[in-house]
DRENPA-3360 file (N, C-alpha, C; in nm, 2 decimals, always signed):
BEGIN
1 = XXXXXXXX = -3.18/+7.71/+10.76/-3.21/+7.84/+10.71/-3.35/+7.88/+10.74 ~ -3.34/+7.98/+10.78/-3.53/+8.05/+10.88/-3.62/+8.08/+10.70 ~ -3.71/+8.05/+10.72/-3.81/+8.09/+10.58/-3.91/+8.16/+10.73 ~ -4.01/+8.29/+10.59/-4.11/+8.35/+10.67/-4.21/+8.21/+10.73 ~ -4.20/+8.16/+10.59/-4.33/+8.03/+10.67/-4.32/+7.98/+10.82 ~ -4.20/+7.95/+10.81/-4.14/+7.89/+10.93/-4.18/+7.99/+11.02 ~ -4.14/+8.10/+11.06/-4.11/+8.19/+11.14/-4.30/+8.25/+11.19 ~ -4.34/+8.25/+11.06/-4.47/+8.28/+11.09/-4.56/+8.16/+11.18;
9 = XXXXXXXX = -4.53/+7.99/+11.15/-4.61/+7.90/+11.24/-4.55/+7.89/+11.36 ~ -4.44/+7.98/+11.38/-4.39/+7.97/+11.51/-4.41/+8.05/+11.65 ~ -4.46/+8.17/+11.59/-4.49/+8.28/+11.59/-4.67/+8.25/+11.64 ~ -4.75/+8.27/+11.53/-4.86/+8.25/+11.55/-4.95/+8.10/+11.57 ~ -4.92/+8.02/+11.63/-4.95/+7.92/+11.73/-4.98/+7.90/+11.84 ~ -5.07/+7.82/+11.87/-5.15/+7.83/+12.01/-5.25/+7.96/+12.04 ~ -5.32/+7.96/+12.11/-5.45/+7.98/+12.15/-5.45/+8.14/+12.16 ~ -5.37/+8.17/+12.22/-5.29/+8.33/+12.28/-5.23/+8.42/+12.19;
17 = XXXXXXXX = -5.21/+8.41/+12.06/-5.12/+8.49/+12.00/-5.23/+8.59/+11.91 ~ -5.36/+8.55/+11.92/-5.46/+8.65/+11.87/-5.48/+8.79/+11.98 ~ -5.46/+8.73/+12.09/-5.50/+8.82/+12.21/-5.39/+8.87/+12.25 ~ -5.22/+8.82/+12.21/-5.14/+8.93/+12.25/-5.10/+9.04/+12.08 ~ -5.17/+8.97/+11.95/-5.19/+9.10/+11.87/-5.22/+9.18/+11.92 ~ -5.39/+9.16/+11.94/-5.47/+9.29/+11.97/-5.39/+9.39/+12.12 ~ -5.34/+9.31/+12.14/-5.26/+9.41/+12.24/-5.21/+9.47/+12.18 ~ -5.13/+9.41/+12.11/-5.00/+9.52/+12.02/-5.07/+9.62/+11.98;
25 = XXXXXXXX = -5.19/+9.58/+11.91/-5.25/+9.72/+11.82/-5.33/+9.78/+11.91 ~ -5.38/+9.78/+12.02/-5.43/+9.90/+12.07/-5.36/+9.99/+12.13 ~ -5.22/+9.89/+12.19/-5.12/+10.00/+12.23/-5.04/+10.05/+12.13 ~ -5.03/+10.02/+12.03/-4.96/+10.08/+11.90/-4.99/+10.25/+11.83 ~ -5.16/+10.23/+11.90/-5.24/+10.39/+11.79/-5.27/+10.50/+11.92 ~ -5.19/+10.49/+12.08/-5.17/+10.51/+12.16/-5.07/+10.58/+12.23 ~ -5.05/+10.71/+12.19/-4.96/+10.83/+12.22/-4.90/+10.77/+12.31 ~ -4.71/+10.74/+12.33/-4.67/+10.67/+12.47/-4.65/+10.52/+12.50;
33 = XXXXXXXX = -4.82/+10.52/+12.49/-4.84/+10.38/+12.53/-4.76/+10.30/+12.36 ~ -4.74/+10.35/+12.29/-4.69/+10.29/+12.17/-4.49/+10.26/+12.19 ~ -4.48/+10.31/+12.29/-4.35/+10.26/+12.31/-4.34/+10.09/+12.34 ~ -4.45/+10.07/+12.43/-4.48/+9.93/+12.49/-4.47/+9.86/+12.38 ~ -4.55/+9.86/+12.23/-4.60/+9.80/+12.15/-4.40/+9.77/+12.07 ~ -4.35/+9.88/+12.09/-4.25/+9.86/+11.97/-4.13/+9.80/+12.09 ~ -4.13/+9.79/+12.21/-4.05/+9.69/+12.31/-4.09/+9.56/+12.26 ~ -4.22/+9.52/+12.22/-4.23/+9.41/+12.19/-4.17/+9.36/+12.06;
41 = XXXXXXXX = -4.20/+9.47/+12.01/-4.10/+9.42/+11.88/-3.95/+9.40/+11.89 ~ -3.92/+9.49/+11.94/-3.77/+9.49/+11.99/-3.75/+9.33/+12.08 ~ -3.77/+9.28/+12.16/-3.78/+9.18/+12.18/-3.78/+9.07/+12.10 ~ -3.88/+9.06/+12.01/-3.92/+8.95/+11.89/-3.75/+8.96/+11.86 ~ -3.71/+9.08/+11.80/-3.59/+9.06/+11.75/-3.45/+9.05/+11.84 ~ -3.51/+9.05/+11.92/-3.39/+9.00/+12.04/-3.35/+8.87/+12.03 ~ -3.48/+8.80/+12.07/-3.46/+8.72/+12.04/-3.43/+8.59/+11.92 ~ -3.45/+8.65/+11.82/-3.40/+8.59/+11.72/-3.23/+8.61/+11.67;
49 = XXXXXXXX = -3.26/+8.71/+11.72/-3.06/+8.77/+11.69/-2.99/+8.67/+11.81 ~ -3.06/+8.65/+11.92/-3.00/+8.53/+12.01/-3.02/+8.40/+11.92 ~ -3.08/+8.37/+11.92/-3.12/+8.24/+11.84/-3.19/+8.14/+11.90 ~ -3.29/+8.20/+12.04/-3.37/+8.19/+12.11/-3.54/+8.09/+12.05 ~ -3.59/+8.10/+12.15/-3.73/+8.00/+12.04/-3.79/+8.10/+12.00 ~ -3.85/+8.11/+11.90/-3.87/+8.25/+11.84/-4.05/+8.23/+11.86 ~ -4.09/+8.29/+11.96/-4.25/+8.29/+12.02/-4.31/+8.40/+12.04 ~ -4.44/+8.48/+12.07/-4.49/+8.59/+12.07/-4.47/+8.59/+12.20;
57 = XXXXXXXX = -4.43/+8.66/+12.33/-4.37/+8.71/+12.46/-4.51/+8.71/+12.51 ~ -4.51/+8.69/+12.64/-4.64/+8.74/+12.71/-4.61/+8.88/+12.76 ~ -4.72/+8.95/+12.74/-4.70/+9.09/+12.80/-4.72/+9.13/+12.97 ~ -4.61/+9.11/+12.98/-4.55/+9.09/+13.11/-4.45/+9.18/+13.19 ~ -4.35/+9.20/+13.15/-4.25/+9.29/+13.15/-4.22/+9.43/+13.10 ~ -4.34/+9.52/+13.17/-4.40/+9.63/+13.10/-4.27/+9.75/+13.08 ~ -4.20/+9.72/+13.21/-4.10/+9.81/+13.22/-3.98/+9.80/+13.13 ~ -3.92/+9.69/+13.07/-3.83/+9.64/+12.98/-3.91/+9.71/+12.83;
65 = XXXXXXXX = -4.00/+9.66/+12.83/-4.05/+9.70/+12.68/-4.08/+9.82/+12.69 ~ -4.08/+9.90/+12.78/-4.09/+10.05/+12.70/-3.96/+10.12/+12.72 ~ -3.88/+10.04/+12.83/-3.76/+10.14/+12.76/-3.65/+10.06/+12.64 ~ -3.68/+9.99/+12.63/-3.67/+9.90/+12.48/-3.75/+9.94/+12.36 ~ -3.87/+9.97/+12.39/-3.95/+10.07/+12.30/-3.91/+10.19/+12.23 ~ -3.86/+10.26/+12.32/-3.81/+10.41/+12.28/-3.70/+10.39/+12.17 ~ -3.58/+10.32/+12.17/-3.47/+10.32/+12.09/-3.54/+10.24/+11.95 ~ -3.60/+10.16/+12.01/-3.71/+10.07/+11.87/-3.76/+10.18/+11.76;
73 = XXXXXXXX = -3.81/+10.24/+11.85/-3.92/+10.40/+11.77/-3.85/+10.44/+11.70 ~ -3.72/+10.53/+11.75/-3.68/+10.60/+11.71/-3.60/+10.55/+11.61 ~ -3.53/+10.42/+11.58/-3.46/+10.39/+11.48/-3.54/+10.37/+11.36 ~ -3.75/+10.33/+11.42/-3.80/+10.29/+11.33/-3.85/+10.39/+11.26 ~ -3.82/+10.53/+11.32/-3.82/+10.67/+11.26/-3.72/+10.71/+11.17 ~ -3.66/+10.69/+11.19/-3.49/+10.77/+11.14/-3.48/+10.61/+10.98 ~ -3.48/+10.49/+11.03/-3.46/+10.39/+10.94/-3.59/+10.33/+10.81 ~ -3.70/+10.36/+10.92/-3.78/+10.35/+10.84/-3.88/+10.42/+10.75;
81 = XXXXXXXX = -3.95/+10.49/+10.83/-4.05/+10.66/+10.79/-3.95/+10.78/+10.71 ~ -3.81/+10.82/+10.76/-3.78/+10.91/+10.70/-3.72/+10.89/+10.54 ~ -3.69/+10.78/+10.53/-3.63/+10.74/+10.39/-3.78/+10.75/+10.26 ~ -3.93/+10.69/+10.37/-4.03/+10.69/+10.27/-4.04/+10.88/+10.26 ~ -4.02/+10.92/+10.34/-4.08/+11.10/+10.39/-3.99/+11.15/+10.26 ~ -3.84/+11.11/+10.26/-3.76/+11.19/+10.18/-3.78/+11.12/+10.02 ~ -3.83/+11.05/+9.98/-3.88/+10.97/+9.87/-3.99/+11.03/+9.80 ~ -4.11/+11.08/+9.91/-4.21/+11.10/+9.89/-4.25/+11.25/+9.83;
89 = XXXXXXXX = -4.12/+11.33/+9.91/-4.10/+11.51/+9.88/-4.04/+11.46/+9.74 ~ -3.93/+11.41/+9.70/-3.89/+11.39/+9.56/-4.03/+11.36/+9.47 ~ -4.10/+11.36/+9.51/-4.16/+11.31/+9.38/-4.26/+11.44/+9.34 ~ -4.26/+11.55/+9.43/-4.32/+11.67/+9.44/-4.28/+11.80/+9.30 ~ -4.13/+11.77/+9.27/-4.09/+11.83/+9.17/-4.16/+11.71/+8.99 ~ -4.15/+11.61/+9.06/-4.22/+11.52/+8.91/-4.42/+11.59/+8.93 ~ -4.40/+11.59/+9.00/-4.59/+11.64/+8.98/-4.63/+11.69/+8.88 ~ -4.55/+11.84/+8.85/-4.54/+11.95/+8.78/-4.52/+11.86/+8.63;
97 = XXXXXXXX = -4.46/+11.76/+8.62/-4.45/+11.67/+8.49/-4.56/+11.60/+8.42 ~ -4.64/+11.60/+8.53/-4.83/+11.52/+8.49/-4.79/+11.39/+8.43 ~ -4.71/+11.24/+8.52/-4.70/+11.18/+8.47/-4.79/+11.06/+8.50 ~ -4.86/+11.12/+8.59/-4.95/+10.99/+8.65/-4.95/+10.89/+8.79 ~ -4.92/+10.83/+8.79/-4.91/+10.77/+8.87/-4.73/+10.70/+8.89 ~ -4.70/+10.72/+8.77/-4.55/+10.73/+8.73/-4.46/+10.83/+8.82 ~ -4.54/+10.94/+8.87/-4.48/+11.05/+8.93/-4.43/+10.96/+9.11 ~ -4.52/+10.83/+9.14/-4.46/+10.81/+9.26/-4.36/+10.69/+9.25;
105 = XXXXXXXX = -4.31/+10.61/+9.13/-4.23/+10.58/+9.12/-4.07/+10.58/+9.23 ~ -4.04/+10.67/+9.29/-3.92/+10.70/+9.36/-3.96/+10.63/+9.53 ~ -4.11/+10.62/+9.58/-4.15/+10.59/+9.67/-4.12/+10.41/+9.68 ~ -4.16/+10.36/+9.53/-4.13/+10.25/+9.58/-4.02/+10.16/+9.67 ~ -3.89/+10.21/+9.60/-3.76/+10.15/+9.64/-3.77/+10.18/+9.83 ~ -3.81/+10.32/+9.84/-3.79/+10.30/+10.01/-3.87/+10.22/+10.05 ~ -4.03/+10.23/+10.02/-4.10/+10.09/+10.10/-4.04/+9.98/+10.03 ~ -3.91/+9.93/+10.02/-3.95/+9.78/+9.99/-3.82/+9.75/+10.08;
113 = XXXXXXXX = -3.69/+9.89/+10.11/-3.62/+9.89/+10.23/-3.65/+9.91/+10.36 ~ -3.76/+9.96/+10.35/-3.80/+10.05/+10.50/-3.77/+9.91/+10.59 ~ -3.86/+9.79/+10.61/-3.89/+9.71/+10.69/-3.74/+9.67/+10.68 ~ -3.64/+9.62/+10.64/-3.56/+9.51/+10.63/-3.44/+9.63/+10.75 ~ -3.46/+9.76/+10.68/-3.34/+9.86/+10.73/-3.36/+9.88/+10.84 ~ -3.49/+9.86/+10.91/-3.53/+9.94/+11.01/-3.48/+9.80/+11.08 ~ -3.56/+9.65/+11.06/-3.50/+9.52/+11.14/-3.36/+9.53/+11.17 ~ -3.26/+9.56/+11.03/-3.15/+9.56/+11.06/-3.04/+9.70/+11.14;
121 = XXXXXXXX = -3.11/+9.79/+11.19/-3.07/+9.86/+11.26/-3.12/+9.86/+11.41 ~ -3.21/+9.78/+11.43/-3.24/+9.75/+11.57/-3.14/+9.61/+11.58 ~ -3.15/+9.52/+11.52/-3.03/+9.45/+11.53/-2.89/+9.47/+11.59 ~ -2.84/+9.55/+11.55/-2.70/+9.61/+11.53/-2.71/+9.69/+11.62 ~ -2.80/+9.75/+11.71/-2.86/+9.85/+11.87/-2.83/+9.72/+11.93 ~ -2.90/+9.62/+11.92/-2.90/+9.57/+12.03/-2.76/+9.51/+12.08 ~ -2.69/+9.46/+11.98/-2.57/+9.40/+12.07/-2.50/+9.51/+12.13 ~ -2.45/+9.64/+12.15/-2.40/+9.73/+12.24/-2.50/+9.82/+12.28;
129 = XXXXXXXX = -2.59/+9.84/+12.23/-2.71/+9.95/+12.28/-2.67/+10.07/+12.23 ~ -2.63/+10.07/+12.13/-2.56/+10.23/+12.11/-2.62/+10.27/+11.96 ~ -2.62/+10.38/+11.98/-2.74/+10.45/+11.88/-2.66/+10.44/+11.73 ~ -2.50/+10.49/+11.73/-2.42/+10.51/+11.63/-2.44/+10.34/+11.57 ~ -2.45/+10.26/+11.66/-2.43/+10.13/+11.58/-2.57/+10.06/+11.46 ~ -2.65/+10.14/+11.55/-2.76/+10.16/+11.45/-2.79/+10.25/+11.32 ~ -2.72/+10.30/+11.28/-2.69/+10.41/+11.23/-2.62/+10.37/+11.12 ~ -2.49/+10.31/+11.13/-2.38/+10.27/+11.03/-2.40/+10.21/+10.93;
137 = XXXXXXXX = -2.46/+10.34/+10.80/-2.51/+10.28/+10.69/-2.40/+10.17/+10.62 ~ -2.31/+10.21/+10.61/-2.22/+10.10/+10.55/-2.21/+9.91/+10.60 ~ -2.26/+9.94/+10.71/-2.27/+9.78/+10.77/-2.42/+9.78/+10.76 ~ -2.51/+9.84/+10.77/-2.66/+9.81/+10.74/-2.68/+9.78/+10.59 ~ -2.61/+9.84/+10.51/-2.61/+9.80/+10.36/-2.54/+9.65/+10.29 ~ -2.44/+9.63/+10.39/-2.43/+9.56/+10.41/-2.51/+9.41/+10.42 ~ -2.56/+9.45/+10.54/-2.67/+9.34/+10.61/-2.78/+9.31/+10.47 ~ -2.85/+9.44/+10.44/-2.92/+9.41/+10.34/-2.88/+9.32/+10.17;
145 = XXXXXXXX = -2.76/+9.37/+10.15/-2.71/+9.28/+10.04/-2.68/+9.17/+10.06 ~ -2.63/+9.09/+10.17/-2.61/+9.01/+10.23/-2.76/+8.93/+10.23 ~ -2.84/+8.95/+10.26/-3.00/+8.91/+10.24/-3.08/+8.93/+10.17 ~ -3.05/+9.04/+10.03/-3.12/+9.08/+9.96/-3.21/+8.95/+9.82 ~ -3.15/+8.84/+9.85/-3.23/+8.75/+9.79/-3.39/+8.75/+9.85 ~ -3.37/+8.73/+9.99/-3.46/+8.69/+10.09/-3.57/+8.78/+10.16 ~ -3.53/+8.93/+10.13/-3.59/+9.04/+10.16/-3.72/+9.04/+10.16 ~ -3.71/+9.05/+9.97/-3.84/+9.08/+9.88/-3.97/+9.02/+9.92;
153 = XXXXXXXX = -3.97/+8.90/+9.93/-4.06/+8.84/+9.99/-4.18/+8.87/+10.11 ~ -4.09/+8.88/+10.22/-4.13/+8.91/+10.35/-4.22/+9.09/+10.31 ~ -4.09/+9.16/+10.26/-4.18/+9.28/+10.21/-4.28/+9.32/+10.14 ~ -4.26/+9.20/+10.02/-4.41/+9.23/+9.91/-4.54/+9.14/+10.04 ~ -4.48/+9.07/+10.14/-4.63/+8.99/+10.17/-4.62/+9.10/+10.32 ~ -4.60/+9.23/+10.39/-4.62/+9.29/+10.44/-4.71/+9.37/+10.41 ~ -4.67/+9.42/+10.25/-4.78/+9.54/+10.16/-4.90/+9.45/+10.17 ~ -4.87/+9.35/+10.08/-4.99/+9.25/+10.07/-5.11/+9.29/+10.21;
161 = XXXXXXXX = -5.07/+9.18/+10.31/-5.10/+9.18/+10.41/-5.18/+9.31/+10.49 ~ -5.08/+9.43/+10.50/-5.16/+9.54/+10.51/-5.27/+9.61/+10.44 ~ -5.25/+9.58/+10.27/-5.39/+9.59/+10.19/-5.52/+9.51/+10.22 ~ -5.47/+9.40/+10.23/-5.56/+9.32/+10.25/-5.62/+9.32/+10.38 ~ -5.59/+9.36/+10.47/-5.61/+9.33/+10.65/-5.67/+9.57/+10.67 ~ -5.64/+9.59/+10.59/-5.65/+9.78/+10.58/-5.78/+9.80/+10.67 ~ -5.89/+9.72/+10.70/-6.00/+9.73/+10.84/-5.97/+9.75/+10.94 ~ -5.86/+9.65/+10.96/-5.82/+9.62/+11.08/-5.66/+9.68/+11.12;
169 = XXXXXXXX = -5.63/+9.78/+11.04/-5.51/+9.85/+11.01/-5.37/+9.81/+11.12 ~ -5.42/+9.91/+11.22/-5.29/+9.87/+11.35/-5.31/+9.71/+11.38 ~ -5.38/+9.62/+11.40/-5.34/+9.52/+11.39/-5.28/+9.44/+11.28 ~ -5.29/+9.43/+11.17/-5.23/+9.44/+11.05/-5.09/+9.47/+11.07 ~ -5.05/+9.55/+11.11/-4.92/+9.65/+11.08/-4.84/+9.60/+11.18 ~ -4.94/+9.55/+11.35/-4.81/+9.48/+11.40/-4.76/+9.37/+11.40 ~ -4.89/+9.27/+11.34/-4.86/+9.13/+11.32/-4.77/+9.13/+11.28 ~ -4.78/+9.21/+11.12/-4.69/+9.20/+10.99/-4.56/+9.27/+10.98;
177 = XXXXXXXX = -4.51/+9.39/+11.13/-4.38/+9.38/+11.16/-4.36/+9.28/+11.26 ~ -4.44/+9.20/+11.34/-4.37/+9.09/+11.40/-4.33/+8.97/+11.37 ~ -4.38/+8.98/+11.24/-4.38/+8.86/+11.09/-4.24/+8.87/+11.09 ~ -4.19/+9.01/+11.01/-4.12/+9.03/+10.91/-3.99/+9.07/+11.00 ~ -4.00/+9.14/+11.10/-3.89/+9.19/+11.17/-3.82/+9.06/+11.22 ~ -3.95/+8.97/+11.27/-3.87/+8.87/+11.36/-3.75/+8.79/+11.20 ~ -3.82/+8.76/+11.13/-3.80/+8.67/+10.99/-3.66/+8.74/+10.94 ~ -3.65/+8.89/+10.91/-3.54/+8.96/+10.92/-3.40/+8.96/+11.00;
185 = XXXXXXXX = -3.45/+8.91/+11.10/-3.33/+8.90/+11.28/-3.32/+8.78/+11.24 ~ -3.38/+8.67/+11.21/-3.32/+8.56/+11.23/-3.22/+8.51/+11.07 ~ -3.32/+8.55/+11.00/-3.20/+8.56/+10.86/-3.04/+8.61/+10.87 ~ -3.03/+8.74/+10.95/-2.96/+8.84/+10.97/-2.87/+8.72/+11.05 ~ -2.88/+8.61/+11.18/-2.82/+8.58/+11.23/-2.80/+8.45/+11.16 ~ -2.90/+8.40/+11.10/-2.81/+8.29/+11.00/-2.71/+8.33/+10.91 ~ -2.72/+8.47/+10.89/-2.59/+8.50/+10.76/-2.47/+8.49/+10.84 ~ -2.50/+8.57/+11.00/-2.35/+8.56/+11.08/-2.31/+8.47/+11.14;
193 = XXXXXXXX = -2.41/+8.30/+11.15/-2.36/+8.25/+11.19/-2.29/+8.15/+11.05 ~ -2.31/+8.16/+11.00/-2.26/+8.10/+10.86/-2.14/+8.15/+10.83 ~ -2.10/+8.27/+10.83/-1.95/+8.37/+10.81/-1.90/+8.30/+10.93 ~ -1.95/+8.29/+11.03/-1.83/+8.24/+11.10/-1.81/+8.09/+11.11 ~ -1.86/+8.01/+11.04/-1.83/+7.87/+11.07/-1.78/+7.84/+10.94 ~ -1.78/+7.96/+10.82/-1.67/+7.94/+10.73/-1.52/+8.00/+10.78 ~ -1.54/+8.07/+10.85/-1.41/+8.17/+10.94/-1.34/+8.07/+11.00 ~ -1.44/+8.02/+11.07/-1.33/+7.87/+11.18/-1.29/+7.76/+11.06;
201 = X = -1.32/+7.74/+10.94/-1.31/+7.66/+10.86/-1.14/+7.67/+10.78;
% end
């Protein structure tokens, strides 16, 4: 069974993986060039949904990761940012209530889905590449109940991690979806490979 620990010394080991961050984060706050950054991510989770050695990629293969990038983005738009966006307008009518800080209450539940929904819709892209498959709340809901023991974690030590790391923001943000996404994909494929070796059973 993959733990973040795990995934994390596997991940960030050897000499190189500080110098392919900072790549990630300069290309990440970088109109375009941010597609590159989220290929790499898309990757991480490639390969863990293979069940591959799960290692930081050398940035190499510029042309793969940006058009791997694009569908990355956009799911991490549609799965991740708009759920907080639509969270965040709800709490517009509590204002008027003067409850304090209670008024953002509704925000929390999406950040603590955003990362896991957004992993598990790039997931589910990648084995046909098809946008609808990413999409299909009912099997992404799925995914998440299915791992909802295992989520919490990885998510509260993302917030963590970005509060604490808030200097150094875009690098923060990509480590900590390469943390979490990768840790996400490989959960996600221990759950299916486990359904099926009770299936053949």
């Amino acid at each position: 069974m993959p733990t973040l620990e795990l995934v994390c010394k596997r991940l960030f080991t050897g000499s190189s993986w500080f110098v392919k961050g900072i790549a990630g984060a300069l290309l990440l706050v970088v109109p375009v060039a941010h597609f590159f950054a989220f290929g790499y991510l898309y990757e991480l989770i490639e390969r863990a949904r293979r069940g591959e050695s799960i290692e930081l990629p050398d940035w190499d293969d510029w042309r793969r990761f940006f058009v791997n990038g694009v569908p990355a983005f956009i799911i991490f738009m549609v799965l991740g940012v708009m759920p907080i966006v639509v969270a965040w307008l709800l709490t517009w009518p509590l204002r008027l209530l003067a409850y304090g800080a209670f008024v953002y209450l509704p925000i929390i539940p999406a950040i603590l889905i955003a990362g896991p929904l957004t992993a598990a819709g790039i997931y589910q892209y990648q084995k046909r590449e098809e946008y609808r498959d990413a999409f299909r709340l009912v099997i992404l809901a799925a995914m998440l109940r299915s791992s909802r023991a295992r989520f919490w974690l990885p998510t509260f030590a993302l917030i963590g991690f970005m509060a604490v790391g808030y200097p150094l923001m875009t690098f923060t943000v990509f480590i900590g979806f390469a943390a979490s996404w990768t840790y996400y994909a490989a959960y996600f494929r221990f759950v299916e490979q486990s359904r099926k070796t009770v299936s053949a059973v």
